[in-house]
Each structure stands twice: as structure tokens, then as C-alpha cells.
C-alpha positions in Angstrom: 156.5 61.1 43.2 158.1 60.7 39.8 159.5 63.2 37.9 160.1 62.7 34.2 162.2 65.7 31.5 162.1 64.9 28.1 164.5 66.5 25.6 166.1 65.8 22.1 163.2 66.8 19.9 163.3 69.4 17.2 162.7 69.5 13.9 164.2 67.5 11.1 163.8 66.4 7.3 161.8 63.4 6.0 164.0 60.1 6.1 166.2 61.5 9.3 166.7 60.7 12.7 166.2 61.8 16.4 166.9 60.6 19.8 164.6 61.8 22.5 165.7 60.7 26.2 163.7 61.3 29.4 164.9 62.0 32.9 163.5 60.6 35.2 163.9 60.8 39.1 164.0 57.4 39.9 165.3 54.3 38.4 163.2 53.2 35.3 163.7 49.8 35.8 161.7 49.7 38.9 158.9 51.1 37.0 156.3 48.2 36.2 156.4 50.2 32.7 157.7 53.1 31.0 156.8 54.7 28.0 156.5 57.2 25.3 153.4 58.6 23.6 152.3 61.0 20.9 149.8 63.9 20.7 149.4 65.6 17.4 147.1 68.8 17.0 143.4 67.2 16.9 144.5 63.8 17.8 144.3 61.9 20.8 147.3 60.9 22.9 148.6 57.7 21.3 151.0 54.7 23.0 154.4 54.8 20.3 156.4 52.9 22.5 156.9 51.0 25.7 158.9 48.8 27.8 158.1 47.0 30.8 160.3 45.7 33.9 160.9 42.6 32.8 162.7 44.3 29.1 159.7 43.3 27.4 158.5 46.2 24.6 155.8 47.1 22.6 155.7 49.0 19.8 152.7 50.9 17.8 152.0 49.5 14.4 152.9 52.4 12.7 156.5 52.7 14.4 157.2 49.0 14.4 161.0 49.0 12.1 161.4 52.1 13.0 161.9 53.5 16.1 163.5 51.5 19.2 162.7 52.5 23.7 165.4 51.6 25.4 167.0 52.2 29.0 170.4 54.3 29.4 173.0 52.3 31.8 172.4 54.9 34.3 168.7 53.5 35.1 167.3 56.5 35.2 167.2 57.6 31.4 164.6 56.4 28.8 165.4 56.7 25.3 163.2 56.6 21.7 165.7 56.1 19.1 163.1 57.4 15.4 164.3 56.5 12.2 163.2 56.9 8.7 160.4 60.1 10.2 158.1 60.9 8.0 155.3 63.8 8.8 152.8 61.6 10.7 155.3 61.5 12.8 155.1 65.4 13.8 153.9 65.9 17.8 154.7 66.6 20.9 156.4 63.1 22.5 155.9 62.5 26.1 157.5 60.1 28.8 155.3 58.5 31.0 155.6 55.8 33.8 153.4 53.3 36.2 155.5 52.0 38.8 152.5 49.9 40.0 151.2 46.4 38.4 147.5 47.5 37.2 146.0 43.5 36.9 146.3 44.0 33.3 148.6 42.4 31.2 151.5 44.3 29.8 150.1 43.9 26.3 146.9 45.5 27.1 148.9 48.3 29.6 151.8 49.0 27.0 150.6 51.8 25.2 147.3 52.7 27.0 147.5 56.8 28.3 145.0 55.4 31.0 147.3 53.2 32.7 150.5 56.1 33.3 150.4 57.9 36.2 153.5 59.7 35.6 154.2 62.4 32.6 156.6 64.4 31.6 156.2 68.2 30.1 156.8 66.8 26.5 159.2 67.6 23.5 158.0 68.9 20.0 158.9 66.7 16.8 158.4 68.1 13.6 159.2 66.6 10.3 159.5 68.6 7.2 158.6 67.1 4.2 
């Protein structure tokens, strides 16, 4: 069983900056993939961001430039590093992770809700205009 705690969200003006990091209970890099998605109110979950256990990473469109995943030094923390927010980017952010291959490639996994088994409770973005 994998457990995942996200924190670092709050709210925050246009143009700023958070960090979220996630918790997890194992090591991420033994994870086929880890990742972070989006759910604003009305909106399905989307994929933002995700990296796989090889380091590869794949990035929404609407994110690309601007926010980075990446994997603390302890091996147990994911990070989303958001830059330049604007309000689309207000949701709740989850952590999710597969630690099992699916016989898809990682581009078609990445940022896919269906292919997680694994999610975290979620932290709340907000960005003020």
C-alpha cells in the first residue's frame, strides 16, 4: 500500500510562486510513475505533471515553462515547483502513483487519472488575480 500527503498549497497572487511536495511512504523512484494532477470545481481531474522511473517527465501544455516535478534526495518526496500562476491555475493538486508498468507507453500513462492507483488527500491552490 502507498501512502501519499501533499502540502505547500495556499493561496497566492497572480505572477507568484508555490512549491507543493508529497509524502509518500515508499521510495518514488521505484514507482513506474509519479505524478501530480488538477481538479478545479466542474472540471475533470487533469494530468499537470509527471515523471517516470527512468527521470523522464511530461508536462501539460498549459504548464509547460512553468512549473517543474521533481524528486527530493530523500526518495520519498515529490515536488511541483509553479511559477508565473495565473487563475486557471486555481484547484485542488493531488499526488498520485503506479508502481506497476500498465503496457502503455509512458507518454500515453503520464498524465492519464486512469492509470494511478495511488492518491493523496490533495492541497488547495488558489490564485488571486
Amino acid at each position: 500500500q502507498v501512502q501519499l500527503v501533499e502540502s505547500g498549497g495556499g493561496s497566492v497572487q497572480a505572477g507568484g510562486s508555490l512549491r507543493l511536495s508529497c509524502a509518500a511512504s515508499v521510495d518514488t523512484s521505484s514507482m513506474y510513475s509519479v505524478a501530480w494532477f488538477r481538479q478545479s470545481s466542474g472540471k475533470e481531474r487533469e494530468g499537470v505533471a509527471a515523471i517516470a522511473m527512468d527521470g523522464a517527465t511530461r508536462y501539460a501544455d498549459s504548464v509547460k515553462g512553468r512549473f517543474t516535478i521533481s524528486q527530493g534526495n530523500a526518495k520519498n518526496t515529490l515536488y511541483l515547483q509553479m511559477n508565473s500562476l495565473t487563475s486557471e491555475d486555481t484547484a485542488m493538486y493531488y499526488c498520485a502513483a503506479e508502481p506497476t508498468y500498465r503496457g502503455y507507453p509512458f507518454a500515453f500513462h503520464a498524465l492519464r487519472a486512469s492509470m494511478y492507483n495511488y492518491w493523496g488527500q490533495g492541497t488547495q491552490v488558489t490564485v488571486s488575480s
